[in-house]
N, C-alpha and C positions, 0 to 999 in steps of 0.2 A: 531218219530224223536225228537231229544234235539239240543239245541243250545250251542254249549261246545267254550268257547275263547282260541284260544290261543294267547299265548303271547309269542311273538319273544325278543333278546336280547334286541333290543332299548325301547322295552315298559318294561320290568325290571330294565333296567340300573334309578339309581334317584331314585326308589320310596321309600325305604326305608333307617335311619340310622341305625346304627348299635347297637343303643338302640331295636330298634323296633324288629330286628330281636332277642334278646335277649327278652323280654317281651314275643313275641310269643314262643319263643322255651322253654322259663321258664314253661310257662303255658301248652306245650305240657309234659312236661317232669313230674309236677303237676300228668293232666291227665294217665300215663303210672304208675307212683304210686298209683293211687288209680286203677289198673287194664285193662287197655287201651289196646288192642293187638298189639306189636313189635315182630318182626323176626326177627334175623340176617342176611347180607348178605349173596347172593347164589352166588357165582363166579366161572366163567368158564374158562377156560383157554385154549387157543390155542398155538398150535405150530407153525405152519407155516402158514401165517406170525405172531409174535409171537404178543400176545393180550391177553387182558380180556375183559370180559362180565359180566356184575354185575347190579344185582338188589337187593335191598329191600323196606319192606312197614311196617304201621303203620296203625292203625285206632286210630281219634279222636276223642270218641262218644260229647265229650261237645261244641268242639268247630264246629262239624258236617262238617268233611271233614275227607277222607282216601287219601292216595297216600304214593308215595318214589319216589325213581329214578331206574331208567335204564339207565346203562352209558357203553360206551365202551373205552378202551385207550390201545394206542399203534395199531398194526392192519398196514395198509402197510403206511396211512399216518402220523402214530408215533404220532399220539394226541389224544384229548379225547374228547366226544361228549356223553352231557347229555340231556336226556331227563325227564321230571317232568310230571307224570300225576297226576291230582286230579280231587276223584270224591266225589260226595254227600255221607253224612256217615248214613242218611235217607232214600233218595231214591236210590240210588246206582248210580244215573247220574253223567255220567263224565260232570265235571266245565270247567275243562280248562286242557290243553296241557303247559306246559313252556320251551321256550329254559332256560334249568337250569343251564348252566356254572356259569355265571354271581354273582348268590347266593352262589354257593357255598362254600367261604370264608368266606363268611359272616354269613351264616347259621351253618357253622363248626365251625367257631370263636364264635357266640353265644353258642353254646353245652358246649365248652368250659368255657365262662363266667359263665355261669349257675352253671358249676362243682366251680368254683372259689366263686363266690357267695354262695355256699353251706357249702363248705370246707375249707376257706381259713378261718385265722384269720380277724376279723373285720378290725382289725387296720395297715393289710398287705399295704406297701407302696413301697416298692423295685419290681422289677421283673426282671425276667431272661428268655430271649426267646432264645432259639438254633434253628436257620433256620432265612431265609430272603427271601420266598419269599411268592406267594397270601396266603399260608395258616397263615405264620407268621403274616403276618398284618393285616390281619381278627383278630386272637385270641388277637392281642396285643390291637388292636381298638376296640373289642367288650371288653372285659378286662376292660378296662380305664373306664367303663360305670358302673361298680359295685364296683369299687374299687378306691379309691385319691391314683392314683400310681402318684410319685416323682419322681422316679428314675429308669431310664431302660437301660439294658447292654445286649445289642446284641451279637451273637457268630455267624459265621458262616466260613464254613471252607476259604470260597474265599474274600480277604481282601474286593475289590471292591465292593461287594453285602453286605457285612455288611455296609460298608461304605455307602453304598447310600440308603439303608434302617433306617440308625440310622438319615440321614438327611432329607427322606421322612417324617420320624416320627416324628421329631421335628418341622417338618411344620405343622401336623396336632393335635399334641398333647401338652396339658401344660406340660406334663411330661419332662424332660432332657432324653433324649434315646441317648446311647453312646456306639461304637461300640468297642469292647473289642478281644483280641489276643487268646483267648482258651475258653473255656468252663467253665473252672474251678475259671478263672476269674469272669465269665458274674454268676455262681451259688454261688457260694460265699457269705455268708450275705445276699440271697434276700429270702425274703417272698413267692413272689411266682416264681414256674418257670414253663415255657410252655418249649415243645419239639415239630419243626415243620416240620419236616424232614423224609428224605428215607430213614433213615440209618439200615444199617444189623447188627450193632453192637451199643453198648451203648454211648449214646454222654457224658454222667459225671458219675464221680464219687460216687456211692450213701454216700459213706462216707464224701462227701462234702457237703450235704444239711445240713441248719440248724436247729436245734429244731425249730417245727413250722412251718416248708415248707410246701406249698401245690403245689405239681407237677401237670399241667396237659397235658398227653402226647395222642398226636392226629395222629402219625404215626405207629402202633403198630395193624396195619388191618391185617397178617400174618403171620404165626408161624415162620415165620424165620426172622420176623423183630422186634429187639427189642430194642428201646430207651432207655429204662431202665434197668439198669443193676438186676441182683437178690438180691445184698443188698439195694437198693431201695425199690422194691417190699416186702423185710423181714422188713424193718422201718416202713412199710405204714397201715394206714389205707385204704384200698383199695377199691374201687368200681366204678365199669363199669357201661358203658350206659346201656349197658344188660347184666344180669347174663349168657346167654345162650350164649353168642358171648364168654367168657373167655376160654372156652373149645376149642372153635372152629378155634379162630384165634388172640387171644391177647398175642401177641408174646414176650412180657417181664414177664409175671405171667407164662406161659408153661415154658418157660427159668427155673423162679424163683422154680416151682415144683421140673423143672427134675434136679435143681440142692441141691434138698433136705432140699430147708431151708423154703420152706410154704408149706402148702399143698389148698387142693379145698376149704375148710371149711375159711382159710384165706380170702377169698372174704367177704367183710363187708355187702354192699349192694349193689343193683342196684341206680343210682344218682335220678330215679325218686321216690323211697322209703322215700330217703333223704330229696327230698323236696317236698312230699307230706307231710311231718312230721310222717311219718309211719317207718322210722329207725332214728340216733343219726347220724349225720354227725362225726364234730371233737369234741371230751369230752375233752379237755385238749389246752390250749396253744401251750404245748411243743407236740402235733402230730406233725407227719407227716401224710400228707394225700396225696393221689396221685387218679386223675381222669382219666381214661382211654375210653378216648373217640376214637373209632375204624369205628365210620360213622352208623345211624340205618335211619329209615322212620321219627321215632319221629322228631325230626327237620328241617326232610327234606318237610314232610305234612304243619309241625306248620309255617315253614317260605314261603311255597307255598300259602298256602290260606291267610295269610299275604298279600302276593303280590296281588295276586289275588283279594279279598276285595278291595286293595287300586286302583288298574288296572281299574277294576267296577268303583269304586267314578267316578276316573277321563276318564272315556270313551276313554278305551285304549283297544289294543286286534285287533283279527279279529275273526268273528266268521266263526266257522265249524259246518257241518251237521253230527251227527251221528246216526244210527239206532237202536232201540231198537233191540233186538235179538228176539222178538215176531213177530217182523215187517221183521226181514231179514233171518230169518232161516226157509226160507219157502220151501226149496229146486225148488222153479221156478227159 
């Protein structure tokens, strides 16, 4: 028998900023460069009632924790419900259980930072976020933590959610965040630009970005969903969370294939090559670089045990009983 915590939403809510969750997810992403094992998602799909089922996982032998998530959304009550296990990357004992909604912006929005910190020009101060909501404000607030952003121009198609996004932000941020009428406005002159959205179709222009953009786009888990248009993807220095996921579900580089102006070999690196120092991020000023972050275990483990360590300090959790399989596979 093990003693495994779990931790409910109110024992994760607080315990991290949004630095923190970047540091962890830096360091997991580190670790998968020097050869860390990641999967891509496995997603199921149902028909009636209509849903998905999605899991993936990661091992991090250094920081000695595995897990990902199992999540479900849509299904008959139309929402989503995340579960986080992690278990020892030693002894294989599950740690803990997480209700993981909670993280999830936060842990996506660090992936993201990381990609920005990696690819972005040092001296990147403008940015451009397309989308207003949890995920947007994750990436915009993790963001802010690696970068002296200035300047921020919100887009989003419904006036009222830019609007009360560019004024959430400007309460928590030194930045000026200011809500802008199109897209092509909010991409314009900026440095860097996030994508945080559903969309089945491209939200800008790629002939609007400017020398030296670093894109990075976080809605793009589906071959029929694609952010980024294919002259985006033909500007780009390119590289995904996982090389293995671009095949399988990164919906703006299949676009960009099938419509004949890159091909497979176009992918530059995977983002943890990058900054393990084992590939060349951006060579030049004037790149373009674009991060396509599609959701892996990597940051989903790094910002779990995260939690979990700081849950432990502060004597939070409940614990559960689980049984070894030597102890319960006894067929009595």
């Amino acid at each position: 028998m093990v003693e495994t915590l779990f931790l409910a939403d109110d024992d994760v809510a607080g315990l991290a900023e949004p630095a923190d969750y970047v540091d962890a997810v830096r360091e997991g992403y580190r670790q998968r460069g020097e050869g860390a094992p990641a999967k891509p998602r496995t997603k199921l799909l149902n028909e009636e009632p209509p849903g998905m089922f999605t899991a993936y996982a990661a091992v991090l032998p250094e920081t000695g924790a595995m897990g990902g998530y199992m999540y479900s959304a849509g299904f008959g009550e139309r929402d989503a419900w995340f579960v986080t296990p992690l278990f020892d990357a030693e002894s294989g004992e599950p740690l803990a259980i997480l209700d993981g909604a909670r993280m999830n912006p936060f842990k996506t929005g660090a992936a993201g930072a990381v990609g920005v910190d990696a690819l972005a020009r040092e001296d990147a101060s403008t940015m451009a976020v397309i989308g207003s909501g949890a995920q947007a404000r994750g990436q915009l607030r993790a963001t802010a933590t690696v970068r002296d952003v200035d300047s921020v121009f919100v887009y989003s198609p419904t006036k009222e959610h830019r609007e009360e996004f560019a004024a959430e932000m400007n309460e928590r941020l030194d930045a000026s965040v200011a809500a802008v009428a199109s897209s092509a406005a909010a991409v314009e002159g900026a440095d860097i630009v996030v994508t945080a959205t559903k969309a089945d179709e491209p939200v800008f222009d790629g002939d609007d970005l400017a020398d030296g953009a670093h894109v990075t786009a976080m809605g793009q888990y589906d071959p029929e969903k694609r952010e980024l248009d294919a002259r985006t993807i033909e500007r780009a220095v390119y590289v995904p969370d996982l090389r293995e996921r671009v095949a399988q579900d990164a919906g703006s580089f299949l676009h960009a294939v099938e419509a004949g102006v890159v091909d497979e070999d176009h992918v530059h690196a995977e983002l943890g090559e990058v900054v393990a120092g084992n590939a060349p991020g951006r060579e030049s000023p004037d790149d373009v670089t674009v991060f396509d972050s599609g959701g892996t275990g990597i940051e989903t483990a790094a910002a779990a045990h995260m939690l979990y360590e700081r849950a432990v300090d502060e004597g939070l959790g409940t614990e559960l009983t689980f049984a070894a399989a030597s102890d319960a596979l006894t067929g009595e």
